[in-house]
C-alpha positions as CSV (number, residue, x, y, z in Angstrom):
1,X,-6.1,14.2,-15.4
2,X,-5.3,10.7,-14.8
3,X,-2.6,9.9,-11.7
4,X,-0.5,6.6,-11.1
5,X,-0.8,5.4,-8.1
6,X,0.5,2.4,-5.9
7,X,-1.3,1.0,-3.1
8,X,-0.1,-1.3,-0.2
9,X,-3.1,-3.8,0.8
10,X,-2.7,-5.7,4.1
11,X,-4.9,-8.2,6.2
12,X,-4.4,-10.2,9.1
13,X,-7.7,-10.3,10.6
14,X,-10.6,-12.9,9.6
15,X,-10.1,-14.3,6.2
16,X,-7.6,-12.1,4.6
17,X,-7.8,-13.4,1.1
18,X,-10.9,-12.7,1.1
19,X,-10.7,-8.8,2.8
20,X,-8.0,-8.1,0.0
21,X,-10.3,-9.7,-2.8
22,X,-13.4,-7.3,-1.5
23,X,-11.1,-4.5,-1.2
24,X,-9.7,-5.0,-4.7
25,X,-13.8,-5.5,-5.9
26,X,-14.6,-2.1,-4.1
27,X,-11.7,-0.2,-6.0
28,X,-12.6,-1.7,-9.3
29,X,-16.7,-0.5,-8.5
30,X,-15.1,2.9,-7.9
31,X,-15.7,5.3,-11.3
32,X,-12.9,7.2,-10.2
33,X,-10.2,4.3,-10.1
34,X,-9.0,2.0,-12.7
35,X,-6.9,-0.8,-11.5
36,X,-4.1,-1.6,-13.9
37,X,-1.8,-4.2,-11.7
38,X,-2.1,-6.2,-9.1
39,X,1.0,-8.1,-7.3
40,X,1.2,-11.2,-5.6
41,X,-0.3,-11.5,-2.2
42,X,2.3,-12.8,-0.1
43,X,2.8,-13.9,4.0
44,X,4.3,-11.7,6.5
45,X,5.0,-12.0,10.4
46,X,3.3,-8.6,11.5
47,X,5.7,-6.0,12.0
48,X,7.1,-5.8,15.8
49,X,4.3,-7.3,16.6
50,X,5.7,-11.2,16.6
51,X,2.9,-12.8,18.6
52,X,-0.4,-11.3,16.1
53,X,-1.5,-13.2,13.3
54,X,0.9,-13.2,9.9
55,X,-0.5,-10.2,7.3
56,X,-0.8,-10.9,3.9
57,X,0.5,-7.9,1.8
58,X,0.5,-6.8,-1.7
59,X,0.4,-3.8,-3.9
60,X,-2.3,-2.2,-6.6
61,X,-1.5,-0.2,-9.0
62,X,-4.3,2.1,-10.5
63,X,-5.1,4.6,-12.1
64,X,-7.4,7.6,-10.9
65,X,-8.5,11.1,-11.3
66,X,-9.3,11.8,-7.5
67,X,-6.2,14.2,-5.5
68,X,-4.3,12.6,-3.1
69,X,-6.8,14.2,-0.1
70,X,-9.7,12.7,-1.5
71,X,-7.9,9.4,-2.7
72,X,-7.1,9.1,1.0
73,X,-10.8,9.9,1.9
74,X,-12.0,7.3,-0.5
75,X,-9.9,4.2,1.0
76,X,-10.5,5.2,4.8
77,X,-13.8,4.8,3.4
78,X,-12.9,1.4,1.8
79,X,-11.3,0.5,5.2
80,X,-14.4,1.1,7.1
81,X,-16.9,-0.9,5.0
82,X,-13.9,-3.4,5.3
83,X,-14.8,-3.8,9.2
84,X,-11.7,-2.0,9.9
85,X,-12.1,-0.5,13.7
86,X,-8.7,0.8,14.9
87,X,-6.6,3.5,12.7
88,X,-2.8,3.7,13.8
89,X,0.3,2.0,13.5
90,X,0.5,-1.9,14.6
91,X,-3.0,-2.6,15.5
92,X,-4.4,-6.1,13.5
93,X,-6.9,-5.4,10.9
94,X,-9.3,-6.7,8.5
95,X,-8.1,-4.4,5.8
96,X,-5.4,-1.5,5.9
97,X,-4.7,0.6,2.6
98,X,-1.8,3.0,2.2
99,X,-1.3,5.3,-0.5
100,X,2.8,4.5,-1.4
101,X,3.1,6.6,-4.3
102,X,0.6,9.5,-6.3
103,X,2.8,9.8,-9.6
104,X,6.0,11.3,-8.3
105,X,4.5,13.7,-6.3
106,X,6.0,14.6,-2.5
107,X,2.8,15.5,-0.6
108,X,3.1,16.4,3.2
109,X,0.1,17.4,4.7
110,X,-1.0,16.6,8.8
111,X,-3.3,14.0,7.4
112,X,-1.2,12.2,4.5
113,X,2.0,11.5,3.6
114,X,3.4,10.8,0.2
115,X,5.4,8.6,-0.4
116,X,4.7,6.5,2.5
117,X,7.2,7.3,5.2
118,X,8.2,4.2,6.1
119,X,7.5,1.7,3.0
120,X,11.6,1.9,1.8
121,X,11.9,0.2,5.3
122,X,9.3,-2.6,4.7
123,X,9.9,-5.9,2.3
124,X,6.5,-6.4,2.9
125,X,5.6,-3.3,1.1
126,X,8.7,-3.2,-1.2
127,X,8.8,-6.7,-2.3
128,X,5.4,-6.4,-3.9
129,X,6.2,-3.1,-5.2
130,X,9.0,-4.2,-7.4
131,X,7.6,-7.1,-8.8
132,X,4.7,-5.0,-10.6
133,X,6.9,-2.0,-10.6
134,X,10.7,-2.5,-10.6
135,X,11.0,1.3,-12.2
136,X,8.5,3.1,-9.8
137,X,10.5,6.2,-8.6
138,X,10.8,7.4,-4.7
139,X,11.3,11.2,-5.5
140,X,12.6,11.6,-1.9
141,X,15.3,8.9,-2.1
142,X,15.8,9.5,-6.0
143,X,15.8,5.5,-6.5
144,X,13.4,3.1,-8.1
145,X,11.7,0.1,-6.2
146,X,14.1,-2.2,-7.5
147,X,16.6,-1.0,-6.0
148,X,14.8,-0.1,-2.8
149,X,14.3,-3.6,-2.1
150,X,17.3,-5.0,-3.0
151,X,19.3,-2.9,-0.5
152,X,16.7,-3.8,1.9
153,X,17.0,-7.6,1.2
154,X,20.2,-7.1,1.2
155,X,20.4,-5.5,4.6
156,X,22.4,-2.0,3.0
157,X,21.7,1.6,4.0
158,X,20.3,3.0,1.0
């Protein structure tokens, strides 16, 4: 069975165009993942971290037949050969993938969370996200990206 799936893709280490355009290369060479859209790849000022080099950020979305577990697996993988060293919040990096959304599914395991826990709170994450996927539905908040990011621009409370 086939699953829709977003991904966020940040870099603000080394040449980031380049670490998103071998990340994007690596899921495309993956049998398991078919890449259906890609959004733009826009600046951002690194979150609470003012003084580290700007991200740029967009979102995939693919198809795939791995489960979320393995998905995950698979980009930490993709991270790695990406030169990525440090895994946690705030740290600069060459490459960092999240898995935003795996169909509608709520998944809440100690090693993944889906939807991302925080990416309703991020324009860098939600900006990209609507442009390729206005409709795409956060089954916790019961609203669609659009909508999401609007509040968020917008400075509301969802």
């Amino acid at each position: 069975m086939m699953h829709k799936v977003y991904l966020g893709l940040g870099s603000n280490l080394g040449d980031r165009q380049l670490n998103i355009d071998q990340t994007i290369k690596a899921l495309e060479a993956d049998e398991h993942i078919t890449i259906i859209s890609t959004s733009s790849f826009n600046e951002y000022q690194a979150e609470k971290r003012p003084k580290e080099p700007k991200f740029i950020n967009g979102v995939v979305k693919i198809l795939t037949n791995y489960k979320p577990i393995d998905l995950l697996a698979r980009v930490e993988e993709i991270e790695r050969e990406g030169g990525r060293q440090f895994k946690g919040a705030y740290h600069p990096r060459t490459i960092d993938i999240d898995i935003l959304f795996f169909d509608e599914d709520i998944v809440l395991e100690d090693a993944l969370t889906i939807p991302h826990p925080l990416m309703h709170e991020r324009v860098f994450v939600m900006e990209p996200l609507a442009e390729i996927a206005p409709e795409a539905y956060h089954p916790i908040l019961a609203k669609n990206a659009a909508t999401i990011f609007r509040a968020l621009k917008e400075g509301r409370e969802l």
